[in-house]
N, C-alpha and C positions, 0 to 999 in steps of 0.2 A: 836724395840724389837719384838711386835708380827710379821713382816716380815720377821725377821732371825727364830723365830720358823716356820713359815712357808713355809722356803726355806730349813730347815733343815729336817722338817715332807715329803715335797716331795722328799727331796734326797731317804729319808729311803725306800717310798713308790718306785720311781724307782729303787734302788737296789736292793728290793725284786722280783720287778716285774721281772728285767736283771738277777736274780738269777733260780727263777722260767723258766725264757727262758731256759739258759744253763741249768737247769736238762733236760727240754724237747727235745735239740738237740744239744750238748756241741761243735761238731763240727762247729756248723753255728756260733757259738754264740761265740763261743773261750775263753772267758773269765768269770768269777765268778761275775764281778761288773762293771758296766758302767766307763768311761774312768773318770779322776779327773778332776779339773780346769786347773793345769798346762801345764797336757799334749793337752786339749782344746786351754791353749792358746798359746802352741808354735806350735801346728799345724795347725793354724790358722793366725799367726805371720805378714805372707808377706801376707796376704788378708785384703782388707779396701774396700769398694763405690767402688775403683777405678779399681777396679780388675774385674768387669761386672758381669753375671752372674755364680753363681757357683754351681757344682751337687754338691751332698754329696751321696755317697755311702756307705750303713750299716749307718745310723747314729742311730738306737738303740735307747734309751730313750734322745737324743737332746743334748749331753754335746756339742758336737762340733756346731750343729745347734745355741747354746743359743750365742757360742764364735764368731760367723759369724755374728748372728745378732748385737751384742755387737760392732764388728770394723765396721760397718756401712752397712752392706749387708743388702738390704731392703728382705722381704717375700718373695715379688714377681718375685726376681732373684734368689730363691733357689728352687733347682729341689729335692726333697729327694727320691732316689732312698732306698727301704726297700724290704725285701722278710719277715722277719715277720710279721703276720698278726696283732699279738697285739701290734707292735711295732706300726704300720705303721698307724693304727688306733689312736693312742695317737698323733702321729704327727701332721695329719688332726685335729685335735681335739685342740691343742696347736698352731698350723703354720696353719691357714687355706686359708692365701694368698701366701702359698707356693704350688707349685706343689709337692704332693705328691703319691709317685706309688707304687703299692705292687706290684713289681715285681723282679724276677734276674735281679742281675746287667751283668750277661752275655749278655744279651736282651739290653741292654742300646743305641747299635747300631741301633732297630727296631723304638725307639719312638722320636716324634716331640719333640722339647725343645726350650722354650723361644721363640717360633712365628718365629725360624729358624737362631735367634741370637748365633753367637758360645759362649762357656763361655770362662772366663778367667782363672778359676782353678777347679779342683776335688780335693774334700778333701774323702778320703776312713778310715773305719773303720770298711774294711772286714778282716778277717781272710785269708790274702792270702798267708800263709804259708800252711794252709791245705787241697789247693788245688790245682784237678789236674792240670795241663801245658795245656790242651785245655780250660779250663776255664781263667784259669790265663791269656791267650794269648787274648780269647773273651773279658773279662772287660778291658783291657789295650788298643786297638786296639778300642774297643767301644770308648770308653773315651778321647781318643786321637781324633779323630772322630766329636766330637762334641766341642772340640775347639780351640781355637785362636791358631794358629801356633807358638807363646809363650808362651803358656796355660804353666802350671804344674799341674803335680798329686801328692797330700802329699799323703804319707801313714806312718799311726805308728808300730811298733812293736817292742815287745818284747826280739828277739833275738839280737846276737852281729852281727849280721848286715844288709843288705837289702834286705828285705822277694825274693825280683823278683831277680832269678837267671843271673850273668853278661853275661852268654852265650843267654838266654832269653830277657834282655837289647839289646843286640849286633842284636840279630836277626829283633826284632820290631824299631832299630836304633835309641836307647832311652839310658839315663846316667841319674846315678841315685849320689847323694849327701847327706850326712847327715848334716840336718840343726840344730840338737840339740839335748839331751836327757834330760830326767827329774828324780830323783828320787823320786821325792814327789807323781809319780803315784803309783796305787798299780795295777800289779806289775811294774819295773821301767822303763821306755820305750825311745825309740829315734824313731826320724820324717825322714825320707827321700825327696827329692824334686825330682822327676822324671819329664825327658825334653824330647824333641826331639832332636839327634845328627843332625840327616841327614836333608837338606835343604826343602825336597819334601814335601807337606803337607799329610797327611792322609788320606783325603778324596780323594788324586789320587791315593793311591796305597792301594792293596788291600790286605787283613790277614785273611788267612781261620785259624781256629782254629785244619785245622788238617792238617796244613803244618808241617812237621819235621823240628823238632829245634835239633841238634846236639847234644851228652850226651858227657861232657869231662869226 
C-alpha cells in the first residue's frame, strides 16, 4: 500500500515537472504530460536482454526508461540521450549506471556509445513532427549509425500516421511500420518500427543533413 502511494506521489511530482517543462519550451516538449504505461509498454514491446544495447532519445521523466528496464535491459546498456537540463539531471540521478547526455540528439552521430558496441534498437520520444527536415535527417541517420544493421528505431506519435515523411523514408532507404496504437495514453498514440530497406550499412554511406530530399 505505502509503495502504490509512493509510485503514485512520484507520477504527480513528474507530471508537474513534464508540465512545467512544456510551459518553458512547448515545442521541444510537444506534449502536456509524460508518456503513460501502455504506451511505454507497446513501444518498448519487441525490446528484452536480447536486443543489446539501446539509446533512448528524449526520454523526458523515464516512462519509457522504467519499461526497458522492466523487459530486462540492464543500466548499463542504456545510452539516454536528453537536451533538457532538468530532465537529464533526474535521469543521472534515477539511472546512474546508464549513460546519460545532455545533449541534441542531432549530435548523436559525434559521441562514443557503449565502448563502440552498436545497439540493437532506439526507442525515440522526440517530437519529430515539429521539426525541421535537416534535423529530422541528422537524428535518423545518426541513429541508424550507431546500430546493428537490423537495429530498429521506435518512435510514438500522435498523428494518423508516421511522423518521418515516406519521400524522407525513401531518401535515407528506410520503411517505416506500425506496430500498434493505444488509447489508454493521453493523448491516444501509435508506435511505428522504422528499418533499413537498402542492404548497405550506414556507417558506409554517407547523410549530410543538407542534401535535398525532394518536396512531392
Amino acid at each position: 500500500m505505502i509503495e502504490v502511494i509512493i509510485m503514485k506521489q512520484q507520477h504527480i511530482v513528474e507530471a508537474f515537472g513534464f508540465f512545467q517543462a512544456w510551459l518553458k519550451n512547448p515545442l521541444r516538449v510537444a506534449a502536456i504530460a509524460p508518456s503513460g504505461r501502455a504506451l511505454a509498454s507497446l513501444i518498448t514491446s519487441e525490446i528484452s536482454h536480447d536486443t543489446g544495447p539501446v539509446i533512448e532519445l528524449g526520454p523526458g521523466t523515464g516512462a519509457f526508461t522504467r519499461a526497458l528496464i522492466s523487459r530486462g535491459v540492464r543500466q548499463e546498456d542504456l545510452a539516454l540521450i536528453e537536451f533538457g537540463s532538468e530532465f537529464a539531471i533526474a535521469l543521472h540521478l534515477h539511472y546512474p549506471r546508464a549513460c546519460t547526455l545532455w545533449m541534441d540528439a542531432a549530435r548523436l552521430r559525434t559521441v562514443d556509445l557503449f565502448d563502440g558496441r552498436p545497439a540493437g534498437a532506439v526507442v525515440s520520444g522526440l517530437p519529430l513532427l515539429s521539426m525541421p527536415q535537416r534535423k529530422l535527417i541528422a537524428i535518423l541517420a545518426g541513429a541508424f549509425r550507431k546500430m546493428k544493421p537490423d537495429g530498429a528505431f521506435y518512435q510514438f506519435t500522435y498523428g494518423p500516421r508516421c511522423p518521418v515523411p515516406v519521400r524522407l523514408l525513401d531518401h535515407l532507404g528506410l520503411e517505416a511500420e506500425r506496430i500498434g496504437g493505444t488509447f489508454a495514453n493521453l493523448p491516444p498514440a501509435a508506435v511505428y518500427r522504422i528499418r533499413r530497406r537498402r542492404p548497405n550499412p550506414f556507417h558506409l554511406v554517407r547523410f549530410s543533413s543538407r542534401q535535398h530530399v525532394p518536396v512531392e
